[in-house]
ZAMIVO-517779 format. One record per residue (C-alpha): x, y, z; residue in one letter. Coordinates in steps of 0.2 Angstrom, whole numbers, padded with zeros to 4 digits, always signed. Layout:
<atoms>
XYZa...
</atoms>
This chain:
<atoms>
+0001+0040-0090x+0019+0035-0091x+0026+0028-0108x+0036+0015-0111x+0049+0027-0115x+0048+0037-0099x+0037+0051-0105x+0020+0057-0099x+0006+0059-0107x-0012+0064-0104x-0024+0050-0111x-0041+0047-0112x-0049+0033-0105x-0052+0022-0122x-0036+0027-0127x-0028+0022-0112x-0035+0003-0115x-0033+0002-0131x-0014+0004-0130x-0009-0001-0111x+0002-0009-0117x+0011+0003-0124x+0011+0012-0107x+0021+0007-0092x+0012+0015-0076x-0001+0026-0069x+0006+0041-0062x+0001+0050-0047x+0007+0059-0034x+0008+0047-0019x+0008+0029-0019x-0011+0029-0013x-0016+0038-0027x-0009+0026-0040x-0016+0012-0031x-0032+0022-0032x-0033+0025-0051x-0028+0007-0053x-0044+0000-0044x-0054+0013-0053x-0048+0004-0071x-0049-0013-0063x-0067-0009-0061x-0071-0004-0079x-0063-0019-0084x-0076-0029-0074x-0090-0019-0078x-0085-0023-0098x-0085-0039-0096x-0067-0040-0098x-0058-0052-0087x-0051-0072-0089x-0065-0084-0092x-0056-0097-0079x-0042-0101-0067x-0036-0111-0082x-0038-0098-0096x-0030-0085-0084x-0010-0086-0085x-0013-0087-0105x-0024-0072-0103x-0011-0063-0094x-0001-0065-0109x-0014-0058-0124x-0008-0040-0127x-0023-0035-0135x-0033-0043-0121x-0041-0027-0114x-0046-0019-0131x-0064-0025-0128x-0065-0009-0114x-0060+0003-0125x-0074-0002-0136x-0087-0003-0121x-0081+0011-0117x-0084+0019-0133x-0101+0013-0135x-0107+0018-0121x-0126+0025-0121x-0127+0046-0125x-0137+0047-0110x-0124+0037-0097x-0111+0052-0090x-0093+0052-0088x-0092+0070-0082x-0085+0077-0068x-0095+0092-0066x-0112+0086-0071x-0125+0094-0062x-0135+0077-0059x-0122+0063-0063x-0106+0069-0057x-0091+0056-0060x-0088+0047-0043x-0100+0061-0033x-0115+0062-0024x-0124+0077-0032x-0138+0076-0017x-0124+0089-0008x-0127+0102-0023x-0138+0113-0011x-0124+0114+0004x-0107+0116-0007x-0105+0134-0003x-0112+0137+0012x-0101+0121+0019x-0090+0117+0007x-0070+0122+0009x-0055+0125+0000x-0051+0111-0010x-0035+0105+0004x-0048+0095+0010x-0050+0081-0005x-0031+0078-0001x-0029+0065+0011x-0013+0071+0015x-0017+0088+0019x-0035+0088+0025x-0029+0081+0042x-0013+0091+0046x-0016+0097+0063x+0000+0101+0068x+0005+0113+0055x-0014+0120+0052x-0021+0116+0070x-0035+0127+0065x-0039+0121+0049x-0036+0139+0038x-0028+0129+0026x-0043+0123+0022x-0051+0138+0018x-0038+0144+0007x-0046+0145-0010x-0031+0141-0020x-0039+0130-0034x-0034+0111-0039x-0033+0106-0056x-0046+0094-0062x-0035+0080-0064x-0028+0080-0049x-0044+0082-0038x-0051+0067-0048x-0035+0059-0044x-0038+0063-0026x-0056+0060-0025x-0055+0042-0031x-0038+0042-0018x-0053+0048-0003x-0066+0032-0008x-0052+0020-0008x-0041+0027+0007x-0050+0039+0016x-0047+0037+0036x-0060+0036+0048x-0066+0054+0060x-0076+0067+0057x-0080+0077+0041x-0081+0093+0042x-0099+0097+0037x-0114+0097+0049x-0127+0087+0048x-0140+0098+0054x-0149+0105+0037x-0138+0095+0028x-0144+0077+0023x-0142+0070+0041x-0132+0068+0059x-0123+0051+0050x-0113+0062+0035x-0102+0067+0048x-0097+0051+0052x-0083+0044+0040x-0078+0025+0038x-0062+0018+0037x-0062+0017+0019x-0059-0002+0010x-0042-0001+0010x-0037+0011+0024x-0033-0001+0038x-0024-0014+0027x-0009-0019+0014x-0015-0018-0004x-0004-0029-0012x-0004-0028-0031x+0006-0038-0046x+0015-0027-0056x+0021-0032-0076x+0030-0025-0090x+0018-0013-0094x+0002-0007-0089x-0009-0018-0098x+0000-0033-0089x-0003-0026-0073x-0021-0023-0074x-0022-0043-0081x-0012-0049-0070x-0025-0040-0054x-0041-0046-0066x-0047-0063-0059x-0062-0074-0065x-0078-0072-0059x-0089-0082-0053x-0108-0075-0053x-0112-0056-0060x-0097-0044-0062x-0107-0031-0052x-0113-0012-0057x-0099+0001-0060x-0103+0014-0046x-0103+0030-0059x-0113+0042-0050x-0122+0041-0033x-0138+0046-0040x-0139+0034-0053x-0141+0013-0051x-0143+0005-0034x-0152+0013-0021x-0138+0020-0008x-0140+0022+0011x-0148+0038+0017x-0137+0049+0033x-0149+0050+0047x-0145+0035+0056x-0130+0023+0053x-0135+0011+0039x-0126-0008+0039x-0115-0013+0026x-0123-0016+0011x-0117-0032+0000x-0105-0031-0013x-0115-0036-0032x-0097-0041-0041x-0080-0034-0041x-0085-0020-0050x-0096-0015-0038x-0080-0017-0026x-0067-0008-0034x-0078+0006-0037x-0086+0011-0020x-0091+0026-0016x-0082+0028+0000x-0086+0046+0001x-0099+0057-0003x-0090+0072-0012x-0094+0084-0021x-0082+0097-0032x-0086+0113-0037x-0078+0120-0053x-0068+0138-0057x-0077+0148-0073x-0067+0139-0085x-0071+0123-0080x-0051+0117-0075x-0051+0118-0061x-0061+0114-0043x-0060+0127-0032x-0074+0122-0017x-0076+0104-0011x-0089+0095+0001x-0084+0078+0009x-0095+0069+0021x-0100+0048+0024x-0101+0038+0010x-0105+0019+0007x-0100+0004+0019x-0100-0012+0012x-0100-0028+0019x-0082-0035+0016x-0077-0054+0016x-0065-0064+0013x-0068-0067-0004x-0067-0046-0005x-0050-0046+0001x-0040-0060-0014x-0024-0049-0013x-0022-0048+0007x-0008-0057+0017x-0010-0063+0036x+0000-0055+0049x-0001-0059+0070x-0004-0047+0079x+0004-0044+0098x-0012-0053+0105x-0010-0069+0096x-0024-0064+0084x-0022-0063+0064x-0026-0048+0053x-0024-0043+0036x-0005-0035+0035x-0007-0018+0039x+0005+0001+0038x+0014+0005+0052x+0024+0019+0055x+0038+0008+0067x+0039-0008+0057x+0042-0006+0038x+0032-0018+0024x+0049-0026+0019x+0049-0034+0038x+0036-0044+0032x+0040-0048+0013x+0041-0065+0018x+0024-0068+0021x+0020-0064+0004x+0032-0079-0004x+0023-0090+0010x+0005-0085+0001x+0012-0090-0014x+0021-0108-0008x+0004-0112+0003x-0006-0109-0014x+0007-0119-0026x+0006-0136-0014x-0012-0134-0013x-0017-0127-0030x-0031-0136-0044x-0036-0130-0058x-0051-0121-0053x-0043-0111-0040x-0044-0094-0040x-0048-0083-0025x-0034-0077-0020x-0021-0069-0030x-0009-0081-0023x-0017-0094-0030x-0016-0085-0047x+0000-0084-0046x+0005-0100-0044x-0005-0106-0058x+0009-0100-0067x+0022-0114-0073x+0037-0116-0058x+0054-0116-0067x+0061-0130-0068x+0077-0124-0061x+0083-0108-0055x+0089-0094-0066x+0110-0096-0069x+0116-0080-0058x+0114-0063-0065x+0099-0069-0079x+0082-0063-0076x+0069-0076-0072x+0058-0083-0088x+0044-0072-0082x+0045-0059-0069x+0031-0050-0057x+0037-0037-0044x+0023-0037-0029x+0021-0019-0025x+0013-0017-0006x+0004+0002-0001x-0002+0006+0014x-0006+0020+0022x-0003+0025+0041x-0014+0036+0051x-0019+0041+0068x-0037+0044+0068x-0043+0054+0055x-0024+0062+0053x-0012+0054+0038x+0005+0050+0046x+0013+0042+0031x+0012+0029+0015x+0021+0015+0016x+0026+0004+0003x+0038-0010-0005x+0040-0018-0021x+0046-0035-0021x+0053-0047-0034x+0041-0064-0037x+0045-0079-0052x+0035-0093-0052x+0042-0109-0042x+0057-0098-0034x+0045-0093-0021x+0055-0106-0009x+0069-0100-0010x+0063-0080-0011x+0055-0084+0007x+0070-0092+0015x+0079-0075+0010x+0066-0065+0014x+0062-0071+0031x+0082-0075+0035x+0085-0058+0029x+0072-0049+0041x+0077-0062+0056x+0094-0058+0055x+0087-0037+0055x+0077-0041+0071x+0090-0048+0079x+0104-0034+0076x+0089-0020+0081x+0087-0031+0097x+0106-0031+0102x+0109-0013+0097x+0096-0010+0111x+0105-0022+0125x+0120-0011+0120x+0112+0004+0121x+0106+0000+0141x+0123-0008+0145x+0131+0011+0141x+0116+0018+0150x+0120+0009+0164x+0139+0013+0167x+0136+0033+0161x+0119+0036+0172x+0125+0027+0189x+0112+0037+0199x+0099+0039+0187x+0080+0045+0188x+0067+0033+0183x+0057+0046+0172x+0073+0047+0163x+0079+0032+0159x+0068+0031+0143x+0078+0046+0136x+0093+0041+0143x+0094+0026+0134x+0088+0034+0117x+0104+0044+0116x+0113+0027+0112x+0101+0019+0104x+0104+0015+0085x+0091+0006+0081x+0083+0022+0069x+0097+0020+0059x+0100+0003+0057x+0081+0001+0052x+0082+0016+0039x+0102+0008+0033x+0094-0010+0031x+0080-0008+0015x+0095-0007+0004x+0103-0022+0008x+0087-0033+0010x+0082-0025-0008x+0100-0031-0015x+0098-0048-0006x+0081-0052-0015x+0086-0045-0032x+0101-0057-0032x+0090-0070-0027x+0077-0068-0042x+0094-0067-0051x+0099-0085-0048x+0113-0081-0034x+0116-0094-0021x+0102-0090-0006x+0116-0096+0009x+0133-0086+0001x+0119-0068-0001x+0114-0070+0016x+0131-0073+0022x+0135-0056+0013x+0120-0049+0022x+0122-0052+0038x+0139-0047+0039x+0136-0029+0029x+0121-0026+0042x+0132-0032+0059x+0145-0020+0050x+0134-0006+0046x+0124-0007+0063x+0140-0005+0074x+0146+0009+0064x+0130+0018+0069x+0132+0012+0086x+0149+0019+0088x+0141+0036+0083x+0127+0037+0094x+0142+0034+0108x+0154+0047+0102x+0146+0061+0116x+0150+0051+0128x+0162+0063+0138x+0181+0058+0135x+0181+0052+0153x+0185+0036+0161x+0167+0032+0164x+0164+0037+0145x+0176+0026+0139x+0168+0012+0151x+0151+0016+0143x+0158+0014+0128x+0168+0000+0130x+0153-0008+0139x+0140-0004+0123x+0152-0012+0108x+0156-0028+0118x+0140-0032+0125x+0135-0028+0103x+0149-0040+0098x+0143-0054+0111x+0125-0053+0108x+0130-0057+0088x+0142-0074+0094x+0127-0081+0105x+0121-0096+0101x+0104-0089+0099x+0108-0076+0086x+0106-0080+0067x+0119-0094+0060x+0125-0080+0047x+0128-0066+0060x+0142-0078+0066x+0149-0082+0045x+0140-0098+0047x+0127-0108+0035x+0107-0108+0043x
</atoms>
């Protein structure tokens, strides 16, 4: 855990709730494997009981420091016979201990609970790696176990299922949040955060998924079971989306072997998904937003703001499904900040995703954006300007990029074209250049800074920046007549798509 004061320390569950708020973060190595630790606390909380009693209690509960002291106590109390132990030989923590009798024959290293590494085919296209018996230390492959349920990509384990528990356990399910955008609120501390993520509930909070041996009766593996309904958000953020099982060194620190095969599905509604934002696909349809290696969260920060506006001019005071809604049961500012002061209260939206092809982790993606109660207008005009005006340079660094093309390869191949054009083609840059400024433009606009004179200022450092990196990707041009036509041909064609009529207001120094 990360203190207050920067430093790390190793706490125990009851510990952990009885001072969150005397602890800033979760730590972990990715940004998947926080999210992961996060949904494993958020469903303690719910399986304790501890959570707002109403949409109306809620943004005062938010507020209570000493809110989430009732877990550490049910956590304390809990029954001598209920265990919390990773290597218990029935009722292992998060495990299905049915795989006991194949762990050594089919197990592997223990690379293969790391999302990150367990599908490395480029580097490890035969898989060694995962044989290497270099052990994990306990924290971190609980870490990543609870990282697998949560995360773990759809494909093929590993194991067999013949002599195993069936032909189904090779078969692994997009995990819960594998194929979308977990957006989450983040406060001050640690104890906010979880608060601010707890929502009422209306029904039974659901049974903490301890052990897969213990509690409700799971699917079996020899043939593909149906989704099984979710009892509460306890239930939920617990899943077993796995089956694993982790084997420890002698002394107990360490896993060295690990099994991994199908675990739970569930069947997931809308109520199931109160944190996801809608995004359009290419086809027309709509999807929860979800990771892409090619088009980066902040490209879509916008339509977080737009949850938030929708749920303010629609919001009562019973409504609660959606952490939009939440938050804008919190009280709009009456006016915005003076420039350069903080809101009256402040939530960063942190977005996690990760992207994958097939069963192989590409990447995690994520973005934490600013959020104040009742600014949300004006955060989504800068947020969508912001990524408008983006697109638009991206799209005219690409017209420029084929008008040199089509001076420098007169006679040109069709099957070369493609890579032709990519030698002037600047648009990597200018997407990797522009997270800076967008994050500048949305900090000074939960600062209080006028919305039209930031992205004035932003348009015309990306327009600056972008035909710089332009002018780069030019320079091997030959120092020729026809590569100074090229060149020449490129950076005007750039300059006129910016004056067009169609482009962005700001690109040419005007107001939207």
């Amino acid at each position: 855990m990360l203190t207050l004061d920067d430093r790390l320390l190793d706490l125990s569950l009851v510990d952990l709730f009885h001072d969150a708020d005397g602890l800033r973060s979760v730590e972990g190595g990715t940004p998947g494997e926080k999210v992961a630790v996060i949904e494993f606390l958020l469903a303690i909380c719910y399986a304790s009981g501890t959570y707002p009693g109403s949409a109306a209690q809620w943004p005062a509960w938010v507020d209570q420091t000493d809110a989430l002291r009732p877990v550490a106590q049910w956590l304390a109390q809990r029954p001598d016979g209920e265990v919390w132990d990773l290597f218990h030989p029935v009722e292992p923590l998060g495990q299905n201990a049915l795989l006991a009798p194949f762990l050594d024959e089919h197990g592997a290293g223990p690379a293969q609970l790391v999302i990150e590494r367990v599908g490395d085919y480029n580097q490890f296209f035969d898989h060694h790696h995962l044989e290497h018996p270099s052990p994990l230390p306990a924290a971190a492959a609980f870490r990543a176990m609870l990282t697998q349920h949560v995360y773990g990509p759809a494909g093929r384990a590993r194991i067999s299922g013949k002599g195993t528990l069936g032909a189904t356990i090779t078969n692994l399910a997009a995990a819960r949040l594998s194929t979308r955008i977990r957006v989450i609120a983040l406060g001050d501390t640690l104890g906010e955060t979880l608060r601010l993520n707890l929502a009422p509930v209306n029904g039974p909070p659901g049974e903490l998924n301890r052990t897969w041996t213990v509690g409700k009766e799971r699917r079996g593996f020899t043939t593909k079971p149906i989704g099984r309904a979710v009892t509460g958000p306890a239930d939920l953020h617990s899943y077993l989306g796995r089956s694993i099982l982790l084997r420890p060194t002698r002394d107990g620190d360490q896993v060295d072997r690990v099994l991994l095969g199908a675990g739970e599905l569930l069947a997931l509604s809308d109520e199931h998904l109160q944190d996801a934002v809608y995004a359009t696909k290419a086809d027309g349809t709509r999807k929860p937003l979800w990771a892409s290696a090619t088009r980066a969260v902040w490209r879509q920060a916008h339509a977080l703001y737009a949850a938030v506006a929708e749920a303010r001019s629609q919001v009562s005071g019973n409504d609660s499904d959606t952490l939009y809604r939440r938050l804008a049961l919190f009280p709009a500012e009456d006016v915005a900040p003076e420039p350069g002061q903080q809101p009256a209260r402040r939530i960063d939206l942190w977005t996690v995703g990760l992207v994958a092809k097939q069963a192989t982790a590409i990447a995690w993606v994520d973005g934490t954006f600013p959020f104040a109660p009742g600014l949300e207008a004006r955060l989504y005009r800068a947020s969508y300007r912001g990524s408008e005006i983006a697109e638009f340079v991206a799209g005219a660094l690409y017209k420029a990029a084929y008008a040199a093309w089509r001076v420098a390869y007169p006679n040109p191949k069709p099957a070369d074209k493609n890579s032709q054009v990519a030698r002037f083609d600047a648009r990597g840059q200018h997407w990797a250049a522009t997270r800076e400024p967008f994050d500048l433009l949305m900090e000074e606009t939960t600062l209080g800074a006028d919305v039209q004179a930031l992205l004035l200022e932003y348009a015309d450092t990306v327009a600056t920046a972008a035909r710089k990196f332009l002018a780069e990707c030019l320079d091997p041009l030959p120092r020729s007549s026809q590569g100074a036509k090229a060149r020449a041909a490129a950076l005007r064609r750039f300059d006129d798509e910016l004056t067009l009529p169609t482009a962005p207001a700001e690109l040419r120094g005007e107001s939207s």
